[in-house]
Each structure stands twice: as structure tokens, then as C-alpha cells.
N, C-alpha and C positions, 0 to 999 in steps of 0.2 A: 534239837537245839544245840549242835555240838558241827563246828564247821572243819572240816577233815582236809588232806591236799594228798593227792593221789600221787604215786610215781609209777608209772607202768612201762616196765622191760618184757622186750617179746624178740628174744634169743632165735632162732633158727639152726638146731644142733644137728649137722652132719653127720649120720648114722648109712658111712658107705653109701648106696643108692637111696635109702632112705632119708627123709628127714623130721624132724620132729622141733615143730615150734610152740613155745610156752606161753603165758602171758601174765606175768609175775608182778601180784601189784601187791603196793605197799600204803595205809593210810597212814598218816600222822597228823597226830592231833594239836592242837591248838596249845601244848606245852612243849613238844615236840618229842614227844613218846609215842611210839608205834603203835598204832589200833590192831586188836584181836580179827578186826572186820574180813572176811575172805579168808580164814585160816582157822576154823571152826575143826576140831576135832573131837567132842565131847562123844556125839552116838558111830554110830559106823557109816550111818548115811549121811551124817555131818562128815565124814571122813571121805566118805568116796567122792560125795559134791565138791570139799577142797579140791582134791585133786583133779578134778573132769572139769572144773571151773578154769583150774590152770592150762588144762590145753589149749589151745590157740589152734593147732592145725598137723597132720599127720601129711608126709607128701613120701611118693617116688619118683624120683628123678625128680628135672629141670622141665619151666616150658618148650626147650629146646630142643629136646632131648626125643629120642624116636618112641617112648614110651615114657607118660608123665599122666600119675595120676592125686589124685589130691583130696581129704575129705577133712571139712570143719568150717573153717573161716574163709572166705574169700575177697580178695583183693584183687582190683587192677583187672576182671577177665576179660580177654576179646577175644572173639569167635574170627578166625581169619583175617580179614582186614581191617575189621572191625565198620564196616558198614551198616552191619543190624545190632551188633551188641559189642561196645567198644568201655574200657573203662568200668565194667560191671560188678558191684561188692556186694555182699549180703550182710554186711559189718556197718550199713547205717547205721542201727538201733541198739551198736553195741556199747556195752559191756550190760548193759538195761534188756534186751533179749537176744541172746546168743543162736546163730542158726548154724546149721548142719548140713552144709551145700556138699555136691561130689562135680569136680572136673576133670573128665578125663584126656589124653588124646593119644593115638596111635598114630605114626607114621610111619611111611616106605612100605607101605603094604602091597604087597604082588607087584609084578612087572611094570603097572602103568604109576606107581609108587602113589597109593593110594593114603588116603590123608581122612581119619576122622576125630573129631575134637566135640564134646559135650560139657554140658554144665546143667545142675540141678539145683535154683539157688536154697532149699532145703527141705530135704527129706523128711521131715518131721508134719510139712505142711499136705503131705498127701494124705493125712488123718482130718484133715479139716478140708477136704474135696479140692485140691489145686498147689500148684508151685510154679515158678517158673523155669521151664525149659529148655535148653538150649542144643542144637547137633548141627557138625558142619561135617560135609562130605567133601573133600576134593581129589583132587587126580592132576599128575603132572605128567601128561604124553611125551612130551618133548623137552627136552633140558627146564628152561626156569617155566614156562608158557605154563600154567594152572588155571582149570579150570573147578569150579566148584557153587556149591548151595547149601546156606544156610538157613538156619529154620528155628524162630524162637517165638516162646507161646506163652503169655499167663494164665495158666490152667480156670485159675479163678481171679478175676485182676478185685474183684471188688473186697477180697479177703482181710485185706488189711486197713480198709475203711468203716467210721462210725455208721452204724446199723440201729438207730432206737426203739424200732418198733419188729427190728428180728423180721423183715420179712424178703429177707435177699437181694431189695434194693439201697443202696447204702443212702444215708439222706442228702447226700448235693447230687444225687439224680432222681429223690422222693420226693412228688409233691405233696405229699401227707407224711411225713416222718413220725405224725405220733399214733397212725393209724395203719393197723396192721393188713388189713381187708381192704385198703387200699393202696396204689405207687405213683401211676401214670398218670398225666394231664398235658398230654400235647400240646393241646389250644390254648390251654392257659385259662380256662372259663372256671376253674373252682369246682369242675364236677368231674371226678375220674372216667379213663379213656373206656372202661368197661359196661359205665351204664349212660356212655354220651353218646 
């Protein structure tokens, strides 16, 4: 019952080839006095949370750069051209659930100046059986001329959809969503696909 107004700064501190970005929010209340909210330090686990809350994202180097890797928040990713994965964040759901993606990429590798680029949009989500994927392989034989292959997969797409009856089909493809012993109805007859 108490309506707050958020300020949120996200710094990107230059640490030599590293970088290190924040995400430093501020409530203020309704008299215009700073809320305690997001700066908890009373146990130690209140204390570590402040701080792990305030990360934002750990990086080496640039995406430019012939070695650029990145873990926390992601913004903006494209996998080469961006024909299969252009644009890619794992910071919809944020500041409400925070993921733990890793981007990496290596370039100039060997003679044929080999080129690969990955993305994991979070690490955390391979305890719940899937994540999404991502790896590009390229290669520049001749001056700009590149050839390459990308490959992105959602290990489990249905993960992040309402499930009510827990039984691995989420309900806008269950035709019994309140029935666990059943999913499937092709035909649309009212009698699942198992005993039709």
C-alpha cells in the first residue's frame, strides 16, 4: 500500500580489458525519502544478496574485439548477421527474475581466420532440463568473403509457460489442462489422442 519511483543507474566501469557493470537502483517514497528496499544488510545473506543484486554484468573486452566474453545480463545479442538470432536479451523479466546468460566469441583463429561466437541465455535454467543456445562457426578464406553456420536451440521452449496440471504440456497446447493423465486431442472430439 505504499507507491515507490525507482531510479535505476547501470555504470559500465572500465577495469583495463575487463569490465564490470552495476545496476544501482534507488526507491523513493511518497515523501520523498529513500527506501531501505534493495539495500538490506541486516544477516550476511541479506548482505551478499545486496551486493549480487547490484551486478548487472561482468565482461572481457568489446564485441569487437578478437576475444570478448561476457556473463550476467544480456542485451542487444546477434549471432553474426543476425539471420537466426538478431537483437536477443534475457533481461525481459528484469529486475522481477534476473538470469545468468554467458556470450562468448573468439576471432582470427588459424590461418583461414576462424570466427566462433556462442550465447547461453541462462545457466541456471539447465537445472530445470533446458536453456537457450546459441553457436556460430565462421571462417574468412579470402579477404572479407565469410562463410559460416549458426545454430540456436531452446533446449525446453515450453519452460517458461503455464503448466496446471504438471504434466509437460503447457495449457495453450493441453486440451485437458486440468487433467494430468491427459494432453492431446488432434481431432478435437473431446476424447484424448491415446484412447481415440
Amino acid at each position: 500500500d505504499q507507491q515507490l519511483y525507482r531510479l535505476s543507474m547501470r555504470p559500465d566501469i572500465p577495469l583495463g580489458k575487463w569490465g564490470l557493470a552495476l545496476d544501482i537502483e534507488l526507491f523513493i517514497d511518497e515523501e520523498g525519502g529513500f527506501s531501505d528496499r534493495g539495500w538490506e544488510f541486516g544477516t550476511s545473506t541479506e548482505t551478499i544478496n545486496t551486493f549480487l543484486r547490484k551486478l548487472y554484468y561482468l565482461r572481457y573486452g568489446r564485441p569487437k574485439d578478437d576475444i570478448y566474453f561476457k556473463i550476467g545480463a544480456l542485451d542487444e545479442v546477434t549471432l553474426g548477421y543476425g539471420f537466426i538470432m538478431d537483437g536477443y536479451r534475457n533481461t525481459v523479466q528484469y529486475p522481477g527474475i534476473k538470469k545468468t546468460g554467458v556470450q562468448f566469441q573468439l576471432d582470427k583463429l588459424g590461418a583461414q581466420q576462424f570466427k566462433v561466437e556462442g550465447v547461453v541465455n541462462n545457466i541456471q535454467d539447465f537445472q530445470g532440463g533446458g536453456a537457450l543456445l546459441g553457436l556460430r562457426l565462421s571462417a574468412r578464406p579470402a579477404g572479407k568473403l565469410e562463410f559460416g553456420l549458426t545454430y540456436v536451440v531452446d533446449i525446453d521452449q515450453y519452460g517458461g509457460l503455464l503448466d496446471s496440471d504438471d504434466d509437460g504440456f503447457p495449457d495453450d497446447v493441453d486440451a485437458f489442462p486440468g487433467d494430468k493423465s491427459r494432453a492431446l486431442d488432434n481431432d478435437a472430439d473431446g476424447v484424448a489422442d491415446e484412447a481415440d
